[in-house]
C-alpha positions as CSV (number, residue, x, y, z in Angstrom):
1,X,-4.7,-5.8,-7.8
2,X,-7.4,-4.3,-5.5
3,X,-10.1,-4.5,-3.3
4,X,-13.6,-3.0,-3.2
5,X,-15.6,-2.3,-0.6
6,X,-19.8,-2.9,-0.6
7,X,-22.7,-3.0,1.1
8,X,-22.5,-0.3,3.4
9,X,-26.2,1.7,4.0
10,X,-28.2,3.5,7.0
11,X,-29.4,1.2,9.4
12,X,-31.6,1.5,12.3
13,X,-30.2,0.4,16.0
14,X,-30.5,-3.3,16.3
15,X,-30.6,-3.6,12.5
16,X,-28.1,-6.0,10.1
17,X,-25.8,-5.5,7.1
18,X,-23.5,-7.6,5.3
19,X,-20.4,-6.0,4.3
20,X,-18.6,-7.5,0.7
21,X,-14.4,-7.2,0.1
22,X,-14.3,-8.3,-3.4
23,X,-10.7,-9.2,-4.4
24,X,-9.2,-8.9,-8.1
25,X,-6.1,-9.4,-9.6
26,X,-4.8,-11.7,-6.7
27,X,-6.6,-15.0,-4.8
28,X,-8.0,-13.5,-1.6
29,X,-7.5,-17.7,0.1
30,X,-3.5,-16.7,-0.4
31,X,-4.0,-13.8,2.4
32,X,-4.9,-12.9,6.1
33,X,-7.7,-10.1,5.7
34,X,-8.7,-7.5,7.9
35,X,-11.6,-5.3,8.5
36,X,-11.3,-2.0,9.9
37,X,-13.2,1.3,10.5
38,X,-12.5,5.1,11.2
39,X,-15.6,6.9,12.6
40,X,-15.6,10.6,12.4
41,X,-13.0,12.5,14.1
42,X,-11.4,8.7,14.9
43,X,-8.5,6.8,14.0
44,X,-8.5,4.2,11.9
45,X,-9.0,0.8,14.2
46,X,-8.8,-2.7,13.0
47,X,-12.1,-4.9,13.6
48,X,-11.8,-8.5,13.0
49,X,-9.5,-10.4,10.6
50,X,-9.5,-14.2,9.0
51,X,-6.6,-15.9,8.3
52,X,-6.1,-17.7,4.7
53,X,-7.3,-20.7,5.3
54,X,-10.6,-19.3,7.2
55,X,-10.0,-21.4,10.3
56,X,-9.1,-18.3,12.5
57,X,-11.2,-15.8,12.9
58,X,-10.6,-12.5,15.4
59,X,-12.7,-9.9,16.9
60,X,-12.3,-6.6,19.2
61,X,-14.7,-6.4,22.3
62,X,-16.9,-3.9,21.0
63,X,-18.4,-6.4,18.2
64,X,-17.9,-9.8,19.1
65,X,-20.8,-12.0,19.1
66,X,-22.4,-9.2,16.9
67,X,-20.2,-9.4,13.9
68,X,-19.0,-12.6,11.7
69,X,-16.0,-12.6,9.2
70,X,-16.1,-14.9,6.8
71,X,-14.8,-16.0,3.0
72,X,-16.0,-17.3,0.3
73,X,-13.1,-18.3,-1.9
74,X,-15.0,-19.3,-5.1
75,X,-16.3,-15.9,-4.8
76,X,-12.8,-14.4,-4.2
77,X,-14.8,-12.3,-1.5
78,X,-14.0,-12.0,2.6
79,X,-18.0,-10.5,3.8
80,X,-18.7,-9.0,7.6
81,X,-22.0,-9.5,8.9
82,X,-22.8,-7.1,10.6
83,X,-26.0,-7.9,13.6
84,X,-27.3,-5.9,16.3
85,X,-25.8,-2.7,15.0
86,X,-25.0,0.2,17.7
87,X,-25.1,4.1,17.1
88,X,-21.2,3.8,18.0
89,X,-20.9,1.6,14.9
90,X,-21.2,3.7,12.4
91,X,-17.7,4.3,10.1
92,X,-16.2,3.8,7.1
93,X,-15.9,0.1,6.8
94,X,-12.4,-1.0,4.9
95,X,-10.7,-4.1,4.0
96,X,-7.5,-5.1,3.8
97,X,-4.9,-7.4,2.9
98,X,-2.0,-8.3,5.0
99,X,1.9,-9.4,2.5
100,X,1.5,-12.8,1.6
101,X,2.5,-15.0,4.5
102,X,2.2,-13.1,6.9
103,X,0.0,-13.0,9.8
104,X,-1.2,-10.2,12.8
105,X,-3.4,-9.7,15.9
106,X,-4.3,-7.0,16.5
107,X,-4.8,-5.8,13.2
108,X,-2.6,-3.1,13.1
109,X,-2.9,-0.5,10.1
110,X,0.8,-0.3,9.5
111,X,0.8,-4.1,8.9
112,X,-1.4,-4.1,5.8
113,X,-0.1,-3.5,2.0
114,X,-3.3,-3.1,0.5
115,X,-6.6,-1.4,1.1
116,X,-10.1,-0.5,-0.5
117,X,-11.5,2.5,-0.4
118,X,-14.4,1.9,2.1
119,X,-18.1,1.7,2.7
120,X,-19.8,4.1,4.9
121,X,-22.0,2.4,7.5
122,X,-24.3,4.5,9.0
123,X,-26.8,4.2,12.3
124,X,-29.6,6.7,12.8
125,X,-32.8,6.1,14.0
């Protein structure tokens, strides 16, 4: 059971990436996921999340109406596009997976059972 983290790269300002979560061992539709990040010298903070059945989908300030969560159950893979990226966004990108049944905003770390190891995302010019 785990999930892996992909897709992270430099970017320039302004610039797009599409982050993968790529679920084994258990059906990712069965879950609420989460994306968080932890830039340096921050704490960990929770991004966006989906719930299991994709209709709800949740963002903090800083990146709404830049980045889309999304899921692609065949693929047993959550993504976050990621669009008009910002010097402040760069982080290590995880995701995670809330107990089964169970659903929170906002995402808060303690709340999640499970957790890649992340994808560094960085913006430079």
């Amino acid at each position: 059971v785990q999930l892996v983290e992909s897709g992270g790269a430099l970017v320039q300002p302004g610039g797009s990436l599409r982050l993968s979560c790529a679920a084994s061992g258990f059906a990712v539709y069965n879950y609420d996921i989460g994306w968080f990040r932890q830039a340096p010298g921050k704490e960990r903070e929770g991004v966006s999340t989906i719930t299991k059945g994709g209709l709800n989908t949740r963002y903090i300030d800083s990146v709404k109406d830049r980045f889309t969560i999304s899921r692609n159950n065949a693929e047993n893979t959550v993504y976050l596009q990621m669009d008009g990226l910002k010097y402040e966004d760069t982080a290590v990108y995880y995701c995670a997976r809330v107990p089964e049944g169970r659903s929170f905003w906002p995402p808060e770390i303690s709340n999640y059972e499970l957790w890649g190891r992340g994808t560094q995302v960085t913006v430079s010019s």
